[in-house]
C-alpha positions in Angstrom: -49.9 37.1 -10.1 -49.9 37.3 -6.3 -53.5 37.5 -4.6 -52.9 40.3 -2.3 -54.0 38.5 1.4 -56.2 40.6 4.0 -53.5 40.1 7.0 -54.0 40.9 10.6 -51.9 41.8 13.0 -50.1 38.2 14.7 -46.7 39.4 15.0 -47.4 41.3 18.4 -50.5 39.3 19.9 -50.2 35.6 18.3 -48.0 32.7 19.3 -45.0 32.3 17.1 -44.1 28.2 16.6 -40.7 27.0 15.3 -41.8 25.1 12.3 -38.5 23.2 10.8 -35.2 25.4 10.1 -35.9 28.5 9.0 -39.3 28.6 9.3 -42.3 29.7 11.9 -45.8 29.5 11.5 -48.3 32.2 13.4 -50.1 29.4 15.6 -53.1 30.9 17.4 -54.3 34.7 16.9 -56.5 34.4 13.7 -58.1 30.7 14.9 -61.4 32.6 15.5 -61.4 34.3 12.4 -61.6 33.8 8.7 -58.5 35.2 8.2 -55.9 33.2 5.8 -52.6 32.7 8.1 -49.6 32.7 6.0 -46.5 30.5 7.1 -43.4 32.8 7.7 -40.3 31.6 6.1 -37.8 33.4 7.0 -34.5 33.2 3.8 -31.9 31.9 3.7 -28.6 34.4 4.8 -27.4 34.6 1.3 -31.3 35.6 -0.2 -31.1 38.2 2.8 -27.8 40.0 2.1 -29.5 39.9 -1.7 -32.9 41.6 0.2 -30.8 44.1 2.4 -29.2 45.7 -1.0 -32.8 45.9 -2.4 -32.9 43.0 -4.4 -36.8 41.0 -4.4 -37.0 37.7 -2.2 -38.8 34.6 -3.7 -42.5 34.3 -3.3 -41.9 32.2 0.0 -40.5 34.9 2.1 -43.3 37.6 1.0 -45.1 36.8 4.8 -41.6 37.6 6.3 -41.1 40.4 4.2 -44.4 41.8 5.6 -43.3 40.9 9.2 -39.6 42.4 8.8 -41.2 45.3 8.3 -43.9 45.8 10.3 -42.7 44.0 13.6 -42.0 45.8 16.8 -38.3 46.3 15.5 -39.0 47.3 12.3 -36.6 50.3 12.7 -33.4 48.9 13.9 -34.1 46.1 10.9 -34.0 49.6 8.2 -30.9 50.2 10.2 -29.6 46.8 9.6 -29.8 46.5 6.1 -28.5 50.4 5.8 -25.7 49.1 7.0 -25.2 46.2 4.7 -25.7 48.7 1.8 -22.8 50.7 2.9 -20.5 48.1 4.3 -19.1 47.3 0.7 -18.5 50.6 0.1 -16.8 52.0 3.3 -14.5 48.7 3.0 -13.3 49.8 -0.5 -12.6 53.5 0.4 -10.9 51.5 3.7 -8.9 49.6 1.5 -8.4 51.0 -2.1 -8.5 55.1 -1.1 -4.6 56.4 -1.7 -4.0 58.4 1.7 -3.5 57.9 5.4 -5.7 56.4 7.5 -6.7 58.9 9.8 -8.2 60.7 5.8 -9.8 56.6 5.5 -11.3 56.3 8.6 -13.0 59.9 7.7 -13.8 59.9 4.4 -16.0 56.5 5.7 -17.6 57.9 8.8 -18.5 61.1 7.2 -20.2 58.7 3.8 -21.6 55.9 6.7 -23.5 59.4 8.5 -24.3 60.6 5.0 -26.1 57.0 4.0 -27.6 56.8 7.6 -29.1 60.3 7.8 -30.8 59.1 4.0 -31.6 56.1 4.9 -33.6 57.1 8.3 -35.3 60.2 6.4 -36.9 57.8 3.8 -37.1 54.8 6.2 -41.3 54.6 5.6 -40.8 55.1 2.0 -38.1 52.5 2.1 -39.7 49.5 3.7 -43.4 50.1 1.8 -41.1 49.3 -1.6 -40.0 46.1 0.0 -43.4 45.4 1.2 -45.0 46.3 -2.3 -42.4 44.1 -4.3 -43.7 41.1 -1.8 -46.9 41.2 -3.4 -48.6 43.6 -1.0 -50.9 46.6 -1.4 -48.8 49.9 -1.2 -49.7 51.2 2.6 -49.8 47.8 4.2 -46.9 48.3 6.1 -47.7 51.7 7.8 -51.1 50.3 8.0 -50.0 47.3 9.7 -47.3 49.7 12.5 -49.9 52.0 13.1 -52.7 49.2 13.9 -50.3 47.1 16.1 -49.6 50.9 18.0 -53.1 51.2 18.6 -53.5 48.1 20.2 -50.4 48.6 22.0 -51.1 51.7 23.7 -55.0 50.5 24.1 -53.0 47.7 25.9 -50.7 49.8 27.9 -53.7 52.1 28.9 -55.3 49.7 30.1 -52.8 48.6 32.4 -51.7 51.8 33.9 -55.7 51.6 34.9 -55.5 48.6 36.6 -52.5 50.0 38.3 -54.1 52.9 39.2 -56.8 50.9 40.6 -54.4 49.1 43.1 -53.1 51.8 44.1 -56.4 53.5 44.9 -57.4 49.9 46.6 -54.4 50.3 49.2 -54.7 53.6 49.8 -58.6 52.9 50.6 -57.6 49.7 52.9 -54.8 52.1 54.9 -56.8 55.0 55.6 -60.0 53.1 56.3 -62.5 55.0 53.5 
């Protein structure tokens, strides 16, 4: 049984250290805390094609299962493993459908928009299964985006402030007040 593990956000804030091939380990971000840090390993390109179509990655990857979905990107990653889910379909009505091209090249755009507009309408659903067959509470991963948001926009804030500061500094210097 996996112990579930009380994560914090490193993926934005922390360092991110190139361990040996195919693995990273979150370096700094959590060294004032008691917070386990869990080395990310990302799989191998076969286990990911196998994780794209839905299949469960071994208990090695379940950190970079929790980071695939809930890094900045997290979107255009859905997007990328939509498209791996499709691809061996669209290449069999591509290649084994009896009619003309132009009907080929239809028939698999209008099924590629079909999968895609499914795929983005359940894209939070989506990722929280991956997330919960890593081992993870179900609501982690939203949990996770909407923290790292927070301290994004916290972050962003506070640098249209200091902006805003400089720019009130000039003006003060140019016109003497």
């Amino acid at each position: 049984m996996v112990q579930p593990l009380v994560h914090t956000s490193l993926w934005d804030h922390g360092r991110v250290e190139l361990v040996d091939q195919g693995s990273v380990v979150v370096a700094d971000a959590a060294s004032d805390r008691d917070v386990p840090v869990e080395r990310v390993v990302r799989p191998a390109p076969h286990r990911w094609i196998w994780y794209a179509l839905g299949g469960a990655l071994p208990e090695r990857n379940r950190s970079w299962v929790l980071h695939d979905t809930t890094t900045r990107t997290w979107w255009l990653r859905h997007i990328a493993r939509s498209l791996v889910q499709v691809a061996i379909p669209i290449a069999l009505v591509m290649a084994l459908m009896p009619a003309g091209w132009g009907l080929r090249a239809a028939s698999a755009g209008g099924g590629l928009a079909l999968a895609l507009f499914y795929s983005l309408a359940y894209m939070p659903e989506t990722t929280e299964n991956r997330v919960v067959k890593a081992g993870y509470p179900a609501g982690t991963a939203t949990a996770e985006r909407e923290r790292a948001g927070v301290g994004r926009a916290q972050r962003e804030s506070e640098g249209k402030r200091a902006a805003a500061s400089r720019r009130a500094a000039r003006y003060r210097e140019r016109t003497g007040r």
